[in-house]
DRENVEXSE-577217 format. One line per 2 residues: number of its first residue (from 0); for each residue x, y, z of C-alpha. Coordinates in steps of 0.1 Angstrom, whole numbers, plus 5000, padded with zeros to 4 digits. Example, Ala and Ser with C-alpha at 12.3 -4.5 7.8 and 13.67 -1.06 7.14 Angstrom:
<nodes>
0> 5123/4955/5078  5137/4989/5071
</nodes>
This chain:
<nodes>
0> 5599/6306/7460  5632/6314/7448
2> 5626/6296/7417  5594/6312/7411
4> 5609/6350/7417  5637/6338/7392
6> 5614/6325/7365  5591/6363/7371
8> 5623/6381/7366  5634/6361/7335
10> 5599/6366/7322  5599/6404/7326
12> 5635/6410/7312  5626/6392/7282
14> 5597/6412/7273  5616/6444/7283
16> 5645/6430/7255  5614/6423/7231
18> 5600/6459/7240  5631/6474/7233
20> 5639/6454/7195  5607/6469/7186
22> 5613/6503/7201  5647/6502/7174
24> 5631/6480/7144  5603/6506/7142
26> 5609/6546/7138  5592/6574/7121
28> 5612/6597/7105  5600/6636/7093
30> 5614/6653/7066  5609/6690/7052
32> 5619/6700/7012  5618/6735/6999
34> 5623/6743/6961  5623/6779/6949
36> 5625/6780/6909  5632/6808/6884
38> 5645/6830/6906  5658/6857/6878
40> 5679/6871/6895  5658/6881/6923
42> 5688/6876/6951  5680/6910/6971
44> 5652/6929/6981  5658/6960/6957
46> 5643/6961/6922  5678/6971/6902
48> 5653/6982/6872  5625/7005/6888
50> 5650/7014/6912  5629/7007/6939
52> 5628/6975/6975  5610/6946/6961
54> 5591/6924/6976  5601/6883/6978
56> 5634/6875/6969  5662/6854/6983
58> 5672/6874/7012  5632/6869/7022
60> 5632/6836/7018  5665/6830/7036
62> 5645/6841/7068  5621/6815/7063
64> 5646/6783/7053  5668/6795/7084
66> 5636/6793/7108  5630/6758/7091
68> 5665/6748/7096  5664/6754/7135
70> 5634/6733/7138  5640/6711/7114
72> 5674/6703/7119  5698/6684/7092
74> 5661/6667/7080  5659/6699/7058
76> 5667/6698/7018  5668/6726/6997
78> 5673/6728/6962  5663/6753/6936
80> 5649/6747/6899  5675/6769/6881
82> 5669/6802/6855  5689/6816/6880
84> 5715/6835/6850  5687/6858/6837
86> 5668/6880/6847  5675/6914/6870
88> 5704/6933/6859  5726/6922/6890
90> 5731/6890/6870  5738/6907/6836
92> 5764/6922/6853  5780/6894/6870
94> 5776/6873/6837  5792/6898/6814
96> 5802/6932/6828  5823/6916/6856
98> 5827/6877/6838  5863/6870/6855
100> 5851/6878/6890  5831/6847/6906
102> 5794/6843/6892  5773/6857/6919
104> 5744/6836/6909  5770/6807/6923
106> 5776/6826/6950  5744/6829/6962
108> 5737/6792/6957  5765/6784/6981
110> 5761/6810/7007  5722/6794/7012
112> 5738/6761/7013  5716/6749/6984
114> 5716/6710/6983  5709/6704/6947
116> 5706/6726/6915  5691/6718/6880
118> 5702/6740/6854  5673/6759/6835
120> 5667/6772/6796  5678/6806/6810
122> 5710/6792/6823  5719/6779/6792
124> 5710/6814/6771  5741/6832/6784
126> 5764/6808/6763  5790/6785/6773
128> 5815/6811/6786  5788/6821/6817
130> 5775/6787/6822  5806/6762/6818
132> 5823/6787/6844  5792/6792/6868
134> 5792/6752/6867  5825/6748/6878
136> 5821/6775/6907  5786/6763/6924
138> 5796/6740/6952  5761/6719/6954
140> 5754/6693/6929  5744/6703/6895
142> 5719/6685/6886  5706/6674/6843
144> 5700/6639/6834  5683/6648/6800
146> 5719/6671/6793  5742/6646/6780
148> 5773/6651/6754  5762/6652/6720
150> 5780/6620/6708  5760/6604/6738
152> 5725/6615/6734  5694/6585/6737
154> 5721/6561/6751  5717/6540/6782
156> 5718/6557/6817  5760/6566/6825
158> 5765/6588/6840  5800/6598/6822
160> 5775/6610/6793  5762/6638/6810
162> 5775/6669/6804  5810/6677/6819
164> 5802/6697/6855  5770/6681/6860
166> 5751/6649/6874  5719/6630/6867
168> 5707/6627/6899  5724/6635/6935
170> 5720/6617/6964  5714/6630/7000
172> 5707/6607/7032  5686/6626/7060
174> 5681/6601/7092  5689/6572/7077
176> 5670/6580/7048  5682/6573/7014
178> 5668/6604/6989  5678/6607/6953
180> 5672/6634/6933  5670/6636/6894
182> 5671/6668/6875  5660/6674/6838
184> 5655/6705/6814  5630/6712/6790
186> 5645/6696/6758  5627/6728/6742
188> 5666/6748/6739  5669/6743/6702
190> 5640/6759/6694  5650/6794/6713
192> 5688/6793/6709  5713/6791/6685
194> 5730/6758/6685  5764/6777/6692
196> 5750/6787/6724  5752/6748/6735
198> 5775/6737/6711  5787/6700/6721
200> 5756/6695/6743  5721/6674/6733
202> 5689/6672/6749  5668/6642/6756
204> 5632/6637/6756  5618/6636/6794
206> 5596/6607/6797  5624/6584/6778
208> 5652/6600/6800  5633/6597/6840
210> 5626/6562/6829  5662/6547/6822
212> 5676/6572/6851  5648/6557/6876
214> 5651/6524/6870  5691/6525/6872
216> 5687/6545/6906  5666/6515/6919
218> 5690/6491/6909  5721/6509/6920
220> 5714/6530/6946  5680/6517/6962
222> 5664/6547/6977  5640/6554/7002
224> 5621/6580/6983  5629/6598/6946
226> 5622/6634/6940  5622/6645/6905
228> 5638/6681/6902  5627/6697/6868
230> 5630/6731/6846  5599/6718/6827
232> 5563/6728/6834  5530/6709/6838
234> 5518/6705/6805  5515/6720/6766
236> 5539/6746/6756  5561/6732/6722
238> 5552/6697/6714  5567/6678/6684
240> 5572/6644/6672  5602/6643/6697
242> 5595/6661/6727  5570/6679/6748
244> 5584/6715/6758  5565/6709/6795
246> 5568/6676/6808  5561/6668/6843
248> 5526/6653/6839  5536/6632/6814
250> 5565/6619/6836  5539/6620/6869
252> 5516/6593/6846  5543/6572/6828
254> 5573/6569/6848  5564/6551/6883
256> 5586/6556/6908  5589/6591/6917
258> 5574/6604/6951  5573/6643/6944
260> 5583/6661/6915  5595/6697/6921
262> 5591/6717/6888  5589/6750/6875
264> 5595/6769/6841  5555/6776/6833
266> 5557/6809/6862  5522/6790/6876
268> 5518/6779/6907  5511/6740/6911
270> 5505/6718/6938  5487/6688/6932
272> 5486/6650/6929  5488/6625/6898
274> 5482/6590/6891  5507/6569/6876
276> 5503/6545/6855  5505/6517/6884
278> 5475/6539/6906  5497/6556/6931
280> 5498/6591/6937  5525/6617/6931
282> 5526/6648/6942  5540/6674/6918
284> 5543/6709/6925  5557/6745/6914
286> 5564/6781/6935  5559/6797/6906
288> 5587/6824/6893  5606/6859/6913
290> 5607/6842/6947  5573/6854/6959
292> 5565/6817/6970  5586/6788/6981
294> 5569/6751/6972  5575/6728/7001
296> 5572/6692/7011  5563/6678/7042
298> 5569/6643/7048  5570/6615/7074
300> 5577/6584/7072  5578/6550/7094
302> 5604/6527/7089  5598/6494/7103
304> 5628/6469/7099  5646/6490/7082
306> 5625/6496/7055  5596/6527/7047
308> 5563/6512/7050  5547/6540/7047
310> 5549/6573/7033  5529/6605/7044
312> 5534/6637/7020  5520/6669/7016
314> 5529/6697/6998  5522/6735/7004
316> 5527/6767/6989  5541/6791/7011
318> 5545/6828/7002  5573/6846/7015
320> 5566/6882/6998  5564/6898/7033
322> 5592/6874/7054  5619/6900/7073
324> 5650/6904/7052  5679/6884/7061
326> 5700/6914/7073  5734/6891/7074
328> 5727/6878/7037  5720/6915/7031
330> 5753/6926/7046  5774/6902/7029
332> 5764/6910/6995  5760/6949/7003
334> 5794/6954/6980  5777/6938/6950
336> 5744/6959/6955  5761/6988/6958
338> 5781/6982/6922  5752/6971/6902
340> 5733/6999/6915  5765/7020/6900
342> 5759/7002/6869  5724/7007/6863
344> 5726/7045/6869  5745/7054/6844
346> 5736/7076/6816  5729/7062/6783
348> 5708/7090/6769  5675/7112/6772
350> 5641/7107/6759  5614/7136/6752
352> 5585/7119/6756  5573/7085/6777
354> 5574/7051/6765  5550/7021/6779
356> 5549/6987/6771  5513/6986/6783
358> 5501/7006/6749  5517/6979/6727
360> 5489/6953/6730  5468/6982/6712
362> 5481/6987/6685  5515/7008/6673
364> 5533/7021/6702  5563/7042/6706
366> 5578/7018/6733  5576/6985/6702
368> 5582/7007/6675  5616/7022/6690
370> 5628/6988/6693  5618/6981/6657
372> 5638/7010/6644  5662/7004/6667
374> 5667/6969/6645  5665/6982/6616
376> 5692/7005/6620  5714/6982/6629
378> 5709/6954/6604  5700/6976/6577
380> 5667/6950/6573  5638/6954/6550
382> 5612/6947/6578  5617/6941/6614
384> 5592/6920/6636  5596/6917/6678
386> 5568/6913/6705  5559/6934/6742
388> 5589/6911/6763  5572/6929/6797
390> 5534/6935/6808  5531/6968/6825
392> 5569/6986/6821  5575/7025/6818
394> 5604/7044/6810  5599/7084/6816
396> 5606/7106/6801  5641/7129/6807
398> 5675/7108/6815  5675/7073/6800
400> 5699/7050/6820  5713/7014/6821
402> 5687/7001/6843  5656/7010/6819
404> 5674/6994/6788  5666/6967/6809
406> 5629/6974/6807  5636/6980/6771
408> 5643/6946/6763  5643/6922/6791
410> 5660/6891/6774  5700/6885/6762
412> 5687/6873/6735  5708/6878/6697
414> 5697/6900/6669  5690/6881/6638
416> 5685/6887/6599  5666/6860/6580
418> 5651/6856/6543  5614/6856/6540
420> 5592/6857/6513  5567/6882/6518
422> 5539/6852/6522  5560/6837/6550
424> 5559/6873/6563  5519/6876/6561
426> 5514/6843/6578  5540/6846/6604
428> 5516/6880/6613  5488/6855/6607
430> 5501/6836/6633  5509/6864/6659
432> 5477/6879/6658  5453/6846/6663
434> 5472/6845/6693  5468/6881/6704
436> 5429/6890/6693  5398/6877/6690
438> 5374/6871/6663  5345/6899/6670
440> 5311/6882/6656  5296/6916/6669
442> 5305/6948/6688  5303/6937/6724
444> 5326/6911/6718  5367/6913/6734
446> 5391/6925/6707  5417/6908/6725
448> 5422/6873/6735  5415/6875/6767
450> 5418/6846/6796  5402/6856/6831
452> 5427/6823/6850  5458/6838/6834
454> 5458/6868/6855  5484/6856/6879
456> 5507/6839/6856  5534/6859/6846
458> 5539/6850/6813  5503/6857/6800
460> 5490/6884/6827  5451/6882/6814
462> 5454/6867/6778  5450/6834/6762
464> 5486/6832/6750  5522/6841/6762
466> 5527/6880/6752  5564/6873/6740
468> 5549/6859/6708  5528/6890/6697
470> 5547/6898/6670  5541/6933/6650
472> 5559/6941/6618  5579/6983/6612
474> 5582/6985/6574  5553/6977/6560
476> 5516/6992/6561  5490/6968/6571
478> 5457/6960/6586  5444/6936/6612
480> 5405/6930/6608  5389/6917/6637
482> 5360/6908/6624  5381/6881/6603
484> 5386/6843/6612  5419/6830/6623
486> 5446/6832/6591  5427/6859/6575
488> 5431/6888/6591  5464/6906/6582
490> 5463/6921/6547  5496/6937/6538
492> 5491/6971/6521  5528/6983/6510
494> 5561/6988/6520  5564/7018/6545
496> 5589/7032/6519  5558/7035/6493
498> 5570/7005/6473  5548/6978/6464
500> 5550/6945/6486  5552/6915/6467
502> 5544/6880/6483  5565/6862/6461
504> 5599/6882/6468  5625/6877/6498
506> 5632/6902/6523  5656/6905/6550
508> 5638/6903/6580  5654/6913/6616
510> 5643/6897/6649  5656/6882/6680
512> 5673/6850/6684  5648/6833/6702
514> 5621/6841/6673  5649/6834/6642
516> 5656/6801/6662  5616/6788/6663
518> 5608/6802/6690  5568/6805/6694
520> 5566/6788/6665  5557/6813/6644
522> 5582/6812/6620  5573/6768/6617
524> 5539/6766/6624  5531/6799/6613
526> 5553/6807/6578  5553/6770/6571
528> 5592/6775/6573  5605/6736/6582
530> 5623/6742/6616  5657/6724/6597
532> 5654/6751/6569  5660/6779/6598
534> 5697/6781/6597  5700/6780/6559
536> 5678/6816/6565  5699/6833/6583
538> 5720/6861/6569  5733/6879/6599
540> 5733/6876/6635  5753/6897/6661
542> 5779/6879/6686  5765/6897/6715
544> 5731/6904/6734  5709/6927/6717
546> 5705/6951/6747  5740/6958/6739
548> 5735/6968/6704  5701/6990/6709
550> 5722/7003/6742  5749/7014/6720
552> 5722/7029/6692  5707/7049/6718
554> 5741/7066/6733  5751/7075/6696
556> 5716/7090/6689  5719/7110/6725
558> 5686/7121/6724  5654/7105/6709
560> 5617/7113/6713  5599/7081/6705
562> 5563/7081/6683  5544/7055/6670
564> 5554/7047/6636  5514/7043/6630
566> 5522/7016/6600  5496/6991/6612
568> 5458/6993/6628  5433/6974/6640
570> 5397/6975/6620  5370/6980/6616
572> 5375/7006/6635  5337/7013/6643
574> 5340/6980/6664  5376/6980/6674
576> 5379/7013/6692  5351/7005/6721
578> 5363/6971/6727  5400/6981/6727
580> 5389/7005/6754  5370/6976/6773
582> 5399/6952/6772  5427/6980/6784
584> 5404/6988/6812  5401/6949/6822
586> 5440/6944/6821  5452/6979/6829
588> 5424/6995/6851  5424/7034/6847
590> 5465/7033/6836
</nodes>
C-alpha cells in the first residue's frame, strides 16, 4: 500500500513538473506601437498663425500615449516619422530666431519619451546648422539607414557610414521580445534642396538600402519582429532611373522580412496590408500629417520555446483631434508659447485691402501676385514664377504681423535666379497648368483638375495634383486656353513691360529653392532642362529663407495695398467663367 501511494505521488509530481515546463516554454506576449509623423510643428494646442486653439497636436496626443502607457505598461513603443523642423512658427523660431537655446523640436521628442526618430525631408531643409545641432540634442535614437556619408554611399551595410548622430536601425526589447527598427528617408532631397543644405551627406535608394540593412539585422541581431520606420509615402511621387520619391510599397513587395512598416510623408492616411514577394503579409500604415491621428499597432504574439510561432497584428487609425490636453505638457512648455506668441505679434506692416490664397487657383490674385513682386524686387529678375504653398489662407486687411508672413509663404525655402530661354519658360507654364486645369471638350466640363478622393489629403485638397506645383508667371502677358490639349495651352503674348518676348532669348527667372532645385519637375520634365544642367543656371540665390527677405520688403514698403497684376487669364472666356464658378463652389463652398 505504501508502495502504491509512493508510485501515485511520484506520478502526480511529475506531471505537475511537466505542467509547469510548459506553463514557462509557452507564453503570449502583447505589444502596442504608436507612430505620429509630420508633425510640423504642431507641439501645442494653439494655432501660432491664425492665432487661434487648434485642434490635434502633441499635447492631445500625449493624453492618449499616457492612457496607453498605464495599461500597457513598458510593452509600449513610440516613435515618430520626423518633419518635425518645419512647419508652425514655434519651430522657425527655435530653429533660427533663438538657434543657441536647445531645439525645442528636441525637446519635445524627449519630454514624450519618444523611442525612435527618423529624420524627414523637412528636417533636412533647415540646413546643417539646425539639424547637425537638433541631432546631437534628441536623446532617442535617430534613426536613417538610406543617410550615409557621401564617400560611403551604395556600400555594404556599416553602420560607421551613416551619417554622424544617426543609426540605421535601433533596437528595443519589450518582454523578452527582440524589436528592431530601420529608418529611411525619401532619397527625393536633391531634387528640392540645394546640395549645400546637405553638404557631405548622400541618399540611397530604398528598396536597395531595407534589403542589405534587413538581411544584416537577421544575421546580427536576430529579431523577433522588424518594423520599418519611414519618411517615404506609399507610392508615385518623383521616380527616376535611381529612385522612387515614395517607397514603402515597393519595399512592402520586394524586401521580406519586415512585419509593419510605419510611414508617412504623402499627408494620406494608410492602413493596409501587402504581399511580399515570398506571400506573407505586411501591414503598412500612415497617420497622415498635423497630429489629428496617431497610426497604431496592436500585436500579440506566442512564444513557444523561446521562439514567436505566431504573430497576430493589426493596425488602426486613431484620431486624437478631440483627446483632453495634457495640462502638465502644457505647463511645462507655457514659457515657450508665451515667447513665440511675442514673436508672431509683432508688426511688420499694414495692408489696405485683403489677400486670399483661395482666389489663386482662379486666375491672378493679389495674394500670388504680391509674392511675385515681392521677388522681383528683390532679385531684380526679368520674370518671376511661384505656386499657392496653402489651400484656404487669409490675411486681412489692417496690421500685417509676423504670424501671417507665415501664411504668406509657408516654406524656408531659398530665393533663386536662374537662366531660361523664353521656350523653357512657355513649357515650364505648359507643365504647371496640365497639372492645374482640364481640357474642356464643352461647357459643362471642370476648368480645373479636379479629384473627388483628394479632398482629405492635405497636399491636394480636391485636385488631381499637389497645389505647390501650380506655377503662374508676373512679367509677362499670357493666356491659358482651356479648350486646348495638354502642352498647348499657354501662348505668351509680351513682356508686361510692352517689349516683345522672344522664345529664343535668356531671361533671369526668380523662384524658390525647391522649384530652382527640380522640384515638381517642372523645370526637367517640363523645360526639358537636364536636372545636372540646374546648377550651371543659377545666377543668384539668397543665404537665408525667403520669408525673411519678403518680411524685410514688406517692413521697408510700410504699407501696401495688394491687386492683381491681371497679366494672365484663363479663355475662352465664354466657357471658363461658368465652370470657374462651378469648381470654386465645389472646393470653396460659398467663400
Amino acid at each position: 500500500m505504501k508502495m502504491r501511494t509512493a508510485f501515485l505521488t511520484a506520478i502526480i509530481a511529475a506531471t505537475l513538473t511537466l505542467s509547469v515546463q510548459a506553463q514557462q516554454t509557452s507564453k503570449t506576449v502583447t505589444l502596442k506601437v504608436i507612430e505620429t509623423s509630420d508633425v510640423h510643428g504642431h507641439f501645442f494646442p494653439w494655432d501660432f498663425m491664425e492665432g487661434r486653439p487648434l485642434r490635434g497636436t502633441l499635447t492631445r496626443a500625449n493624453s492618449y500615449i499616457n492612457r496607453e502607457r498605464e495599461k500597457c505598461g513598458d510593452n509600449l513603443l513610440l516613435i515618430d516619422n520626423g518633419d518635425i523642423l518645419q512647419g508652425q512658427p514655434c519651430v522657425y523660431w527655435t530653429n533660427y530666431v533663438m538657434p543657441e537655446d536647445e531645439n525645442l523640436a528636441a525637446r519635445v521628442i524627449n519630454y514624450m519619451k519618444y523611442d525612435a526618430e527618423t529624420v524627414g525631408n523637412h528636417d533636412i531643409e533647415p540646413g546643417h546648422k539646425v539639424y547637425d545641432k537638433w541631432i546631437r540634442e534628441v536623446r532617442c535614437p535617430l534613426l536613417g539607414a538610406n543617410i550615409v556619408k557621401e564617400e560611403c554611399k551604395n556600400g555594404e551595410a556599416n553602420p560607421q557610414s551613416i551619417y554622424t548622430g544617426l543609426q540605421p536601425y535601433s533596437v528595443h526589447v519589450k518582454d523578452g521580445v527582440k524589436i528592431c527598427v530601420i529608418g529611411m528617408l525619401t532619397p527625393a532631397i536633391p531634387n528640392w534642396l540645394n546640395k549645400s543644405i546637405w553638404k557631405g551627406i548622400e541618399f540611397e535608394e530604398m528598396v536597395s538600402c531595407a534589403r542589405k540593412w534587413v538581411k544584416y539585422i537577421q544575421e546580427n541581431e536576430k529579431p523577433d519582429l522588424i518594423f520599418g520606420l519611414f519618411h517615404s509615402g506609399k507610392d508615385g511621387g518623383i521616380v527616376t532611373p535611381d529612385y522612387e520619391e515614395n517607397a514603402t510599397a515597393a519595399v512592402a513587395r520586394e524586401v521580406p522580412g519586415f512585419d509593419v512598416i510605419f510611414f508617412g510623408h504623402d499627408h494620406q492616411v494608410h492602413n493596409e496590408w501587402i504581399t511580399n514577394k515570398e506571400g506573407k503579409q505586411v501591414l503598412i500604415i500612415d497617420p497622415s500629417c498635423w497630429v489629428k491621428n496617431v497610426a497604431e499597432a496592436n500585436i500579440v504574439l506566442t512564444i513557444q520555446d523561446g521562439k514567436v510561432v505566431n504573430k497576430d497584428i493589426k493596425g488602426t487609425i486613431v484620431n486624437v483631434e478631440d483627446e483632453m490636453i495634457d495640462e502638465q505638457m502644457l505647463a511645462y512648455f507655457q514659457k515657450d508659447i508665451d515667447a513665440v506668441k511675442t514673436y508672431v505679434g509683432q508688426k511688420i506692416g499694414c495692408f489696405k485691402s485683403p489677400i486670399y490664397t483661395r482666389d489663386s487657383f482662379f486666375g491672378n490674385s493679389a495674394f500670388t501676385d504680391l509674392i511675385h513682386n515681392l521677388q522681383l524686387q528683390i532679385t531684380n529678375a526679368d520674370i518671376s514664377l511661384t505656386a499657392p504653398l496653402a489651400f484656404n489662407s487669409t490675411i486681412k486687411a489692417g496690421d500685417v504681423t509676423m504670424a501671417d508672413m507665415f501664411k504668406l509663404y509657408r516654406f524656408e525655402n531659398l530665393l533663386f535666379t536662374l537662366r531660361m530661354t523664353g521656350e523653357e519658360i512657355r513649357k515650364h507654364l505648359e507643365y504647371s497648368y496640365d497639372m492645374w486645369t482640364n481640357t474642356m471638350i464643352s461647357p459643362d466640363d471642370h476648368a480645373l483638375r479636379l479629384n473627388e478622393d483628394s479632398k482629405e489629403d492635405q497636399q491636394r485638397t480636391g485636385f488631381q495634383y499637389y497645389t505647390f506645383n501650380f506655377d503662374s508667371a508676373c512679367g509677362i502677358d499670357y493666356e491659358v486656353d482651356l479648350t486646348k490639349p495638354d502642352g498647348q495651352k499657354v501662348k505668351i503674348l509680351r513682356m508686361s513691360n510692352g517689349e516683345p518676348f522672344d522664345e529664343k532669348k535668356w531671361y533671369k527667372v526668380a523662384m524658390n529653392s525647391y522649384r530652382a532645385n527640380g522640384g515638381g519637375e517642372l523645370l526637367t520634365q517640363g523645360a526639358g532642362i537636364p536636372k545636372d544642367s540646374l546648377e550651371a543656371r543659377v545666377l543668384f540665390h539668397t543665404d537665408r529663407d525667403q520669408r525673411h527677405f519678403l518680411t524685410e520688403e514688406i517692413r521697408k514698403m510700410g504699407t501696401l495695398d495688394p491687386k492683381p497684376n491681371n497679366n494672365w487669364k484663363f479663355v475662352p472666356e465664354a466657357w471658363v467663367k461658368p465652370a470657374l464658378a462651378r469648381d470654386r463652389q465645389l472646393l470653396f463652398g460659398n467663400q
